[in-house]
C-alpha positions in Angstrom: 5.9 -10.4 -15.9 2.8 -7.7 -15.9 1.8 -6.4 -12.6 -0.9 -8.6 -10.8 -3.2 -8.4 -7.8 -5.1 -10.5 -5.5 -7.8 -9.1 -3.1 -8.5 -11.1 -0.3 -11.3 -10.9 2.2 -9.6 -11.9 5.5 -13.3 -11.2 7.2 -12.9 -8.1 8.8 -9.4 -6.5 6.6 -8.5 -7.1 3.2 -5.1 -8.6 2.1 -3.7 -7.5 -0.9 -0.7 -9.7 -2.7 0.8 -7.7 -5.3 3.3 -9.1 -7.7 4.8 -8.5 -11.4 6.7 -5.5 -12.8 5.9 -2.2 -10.8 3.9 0.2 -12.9 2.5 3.4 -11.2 -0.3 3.3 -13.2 -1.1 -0.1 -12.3 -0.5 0.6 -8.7 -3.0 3.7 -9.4 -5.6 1.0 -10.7 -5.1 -1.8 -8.2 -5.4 1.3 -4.9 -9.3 2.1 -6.6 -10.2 -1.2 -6.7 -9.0 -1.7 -3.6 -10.9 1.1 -2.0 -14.2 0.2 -3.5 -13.8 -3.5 -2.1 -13.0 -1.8 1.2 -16.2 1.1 0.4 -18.3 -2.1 0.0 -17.5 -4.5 2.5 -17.6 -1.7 5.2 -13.7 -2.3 6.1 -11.3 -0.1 6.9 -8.0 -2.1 7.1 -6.1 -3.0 4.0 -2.4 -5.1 4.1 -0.8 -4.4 1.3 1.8 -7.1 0.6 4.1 -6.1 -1.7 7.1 -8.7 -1.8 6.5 -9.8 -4.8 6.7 -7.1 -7.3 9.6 -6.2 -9.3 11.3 -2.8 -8.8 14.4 -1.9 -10.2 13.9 1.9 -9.1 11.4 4.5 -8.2 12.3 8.1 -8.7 11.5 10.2 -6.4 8.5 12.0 -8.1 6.6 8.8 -8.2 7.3 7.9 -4.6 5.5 11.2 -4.1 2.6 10.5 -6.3 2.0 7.5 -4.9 1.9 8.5 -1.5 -0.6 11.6 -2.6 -2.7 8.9 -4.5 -2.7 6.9 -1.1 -4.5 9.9 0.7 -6.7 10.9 -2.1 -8.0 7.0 -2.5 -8.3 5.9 1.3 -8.9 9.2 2.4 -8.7 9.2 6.3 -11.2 5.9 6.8 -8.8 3.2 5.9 -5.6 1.6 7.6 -3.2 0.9 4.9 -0.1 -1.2 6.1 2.5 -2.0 3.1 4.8 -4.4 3.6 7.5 -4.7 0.6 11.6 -5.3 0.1 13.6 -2.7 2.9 15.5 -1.6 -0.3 12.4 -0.4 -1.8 11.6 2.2 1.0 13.1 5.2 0.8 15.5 6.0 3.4 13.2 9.7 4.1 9.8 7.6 3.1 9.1 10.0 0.8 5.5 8.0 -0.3 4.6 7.5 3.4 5.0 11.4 4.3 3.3 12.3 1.1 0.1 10.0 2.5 0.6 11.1 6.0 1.1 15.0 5.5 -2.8 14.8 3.7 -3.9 12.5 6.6 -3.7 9.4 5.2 -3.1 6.5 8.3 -0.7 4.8 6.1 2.5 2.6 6.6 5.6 1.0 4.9 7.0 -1.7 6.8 10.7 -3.9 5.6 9.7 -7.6 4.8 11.2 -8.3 8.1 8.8 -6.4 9.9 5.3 -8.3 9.0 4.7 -9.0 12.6 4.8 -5.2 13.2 2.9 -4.1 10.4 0.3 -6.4 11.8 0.4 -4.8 15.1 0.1 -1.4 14.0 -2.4 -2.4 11.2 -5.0 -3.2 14.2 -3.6 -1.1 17.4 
């Protein structure tokens, strides 16, 4: 199944439900028009629910471009907590540090943690 997005206007964060086959490119597309929902609703808090999309594997590379495309689309304004499978993150969170070492206030969280990623999205 092709890679799909919802944004949804939760009235002061936006939810995002991903699902489909993972495609960086894709991701890539759905970050921008995430940001410029975020840019024009004045928002700076996105959950990024990511349970439902497909991933066999991400090499390593990508994890990195992904976190770097994190920091270069939400900059330092916007809260980004990511909530997908715990086999998905990588066990050094290589995407997260690649976000975080360029500023980016960003987050993976296991499926089990949704209550956390919550907590920290608005701490």
């Amino acid at each position: 199944m092709k890679f799909h997005y919802e944004i949804i206007d939760k009235e002061n964060y936006l939810l995002v439900v991903m699902g489909g086959e993972y495609s960086l490119e894709d991701m890539f597309s759905m970050m921008k028009a995430v940001a410029n929902e975020c840019s024009q609703k004045n928002y700076t808090k996105v959950f990024a629910d990511m349970r439902l999309v497909v991933v066999t594997d991400i090499p390593v590379i990508e994890r990195f471009s992904m976190g770097k495309g994190v920091a270069d689309v939400f900059g330092t304004r916007v809260k980004v907590a990511a909530i997908m499978e715990a086999r998905i993150i990588h066990r050094q969170r290589i995407g997260e540090m690649a976000a975080t070492n360029r500023f980016a206030n960003y987050r993976n969280f296991s499926e089990e943690e949704e209550k956390e990623a919550m907590d920290w999205l608005f701490s």
